[in-house]
C-alpha positions in Angstrom: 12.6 46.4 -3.3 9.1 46.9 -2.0 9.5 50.3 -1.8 10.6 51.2 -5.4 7.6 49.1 -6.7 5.1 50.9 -4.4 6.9 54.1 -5.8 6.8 53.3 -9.4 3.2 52.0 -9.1 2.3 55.5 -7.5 4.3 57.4 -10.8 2.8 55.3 -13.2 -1.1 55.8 -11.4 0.2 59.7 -11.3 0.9 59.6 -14.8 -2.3 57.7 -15.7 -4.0 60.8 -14.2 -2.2 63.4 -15.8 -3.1 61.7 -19.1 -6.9 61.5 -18.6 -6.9 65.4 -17.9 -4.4 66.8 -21.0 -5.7 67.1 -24.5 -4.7 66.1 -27.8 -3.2 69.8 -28.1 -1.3 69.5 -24.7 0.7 66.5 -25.4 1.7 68.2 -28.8 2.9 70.8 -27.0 4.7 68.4 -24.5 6.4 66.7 -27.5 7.6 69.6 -28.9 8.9 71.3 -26.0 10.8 67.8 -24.9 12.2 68.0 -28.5 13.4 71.1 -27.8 14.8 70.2 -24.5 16.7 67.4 -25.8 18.9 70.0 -28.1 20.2 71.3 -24.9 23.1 70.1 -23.0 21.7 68.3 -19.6 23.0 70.9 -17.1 20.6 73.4 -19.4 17.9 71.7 -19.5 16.1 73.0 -16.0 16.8 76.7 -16.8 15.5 75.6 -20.4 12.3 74.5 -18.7 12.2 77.3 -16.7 11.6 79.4 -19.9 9.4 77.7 -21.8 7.1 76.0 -19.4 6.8 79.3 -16.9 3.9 78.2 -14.1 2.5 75.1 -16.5 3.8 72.4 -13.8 2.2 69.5 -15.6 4.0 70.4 -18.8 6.9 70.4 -16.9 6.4 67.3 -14.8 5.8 65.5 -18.1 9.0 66.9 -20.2 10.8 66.0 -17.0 9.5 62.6 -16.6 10.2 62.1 -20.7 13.5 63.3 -20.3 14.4 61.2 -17.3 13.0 58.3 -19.2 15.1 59.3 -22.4 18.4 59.6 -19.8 17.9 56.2 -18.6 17.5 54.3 -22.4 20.6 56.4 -23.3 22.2 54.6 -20.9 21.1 51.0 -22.5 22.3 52.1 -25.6 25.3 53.5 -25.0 26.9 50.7 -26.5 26.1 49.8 -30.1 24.8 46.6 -30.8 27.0 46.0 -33.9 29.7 46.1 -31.6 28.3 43.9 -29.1 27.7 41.4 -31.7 31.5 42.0 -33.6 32.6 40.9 -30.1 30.5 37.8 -29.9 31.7 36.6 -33.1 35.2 36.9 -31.7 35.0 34.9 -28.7 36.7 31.7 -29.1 34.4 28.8 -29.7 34.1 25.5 -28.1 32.0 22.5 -28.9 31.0 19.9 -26.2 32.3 16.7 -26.5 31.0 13.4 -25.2 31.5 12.9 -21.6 31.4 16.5 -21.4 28.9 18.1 -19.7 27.2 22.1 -19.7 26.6 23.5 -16.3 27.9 22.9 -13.1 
């Protein structure tokens, strides 16, 4: 567990870096070419990249980190929450009673 943590704290100080140095211009760019990216089917993506961001490794480094990040909340949302909540309304209710107790 202490290794992730050390590892995410590193990404996130690399990151902090990498924002300092680009401009105003560069994360434009960055936005649009993720945009871009995100048309594509996964498996395309890295030959995608390849294309558009040639030798600029900090573009791609930041698309890449982006799309990761955008992989990972897909995930969370795979589900819709309309249905989570259909489902909760569902679920058989039951009131406590006295003498009844809540836990264990």
């Amino acid at each position: 567990m202490e290794c992730s943590k050390g590892l995410a704290a590193s990404r996130i100080e690399e990151l902090n870096k990498n924002i300092r140095k680009m401009t105003n211009e560069q994360w434009e760019q960055v936005k649009e070419v993720f945009d871009a990216a995100l048309q594509h089917r996964p498996d395309e993506r890295a030959q995608f990249l390849d294309e558009v961001c040639g030798a600029d490794e900090t573009m791609r480094r930041e698309v890449e980190a982006l799309l990761s990040s955008f992989d990972d909340v897909g995930s969370f949302m795979a589900k819709p929450a309309v249905s989570i909540t259909r489902e909760a309304a569902t679920i058989e209710r039951t009131s406590l009673t006295k003498g009844r107790f809540l836990g264990h």
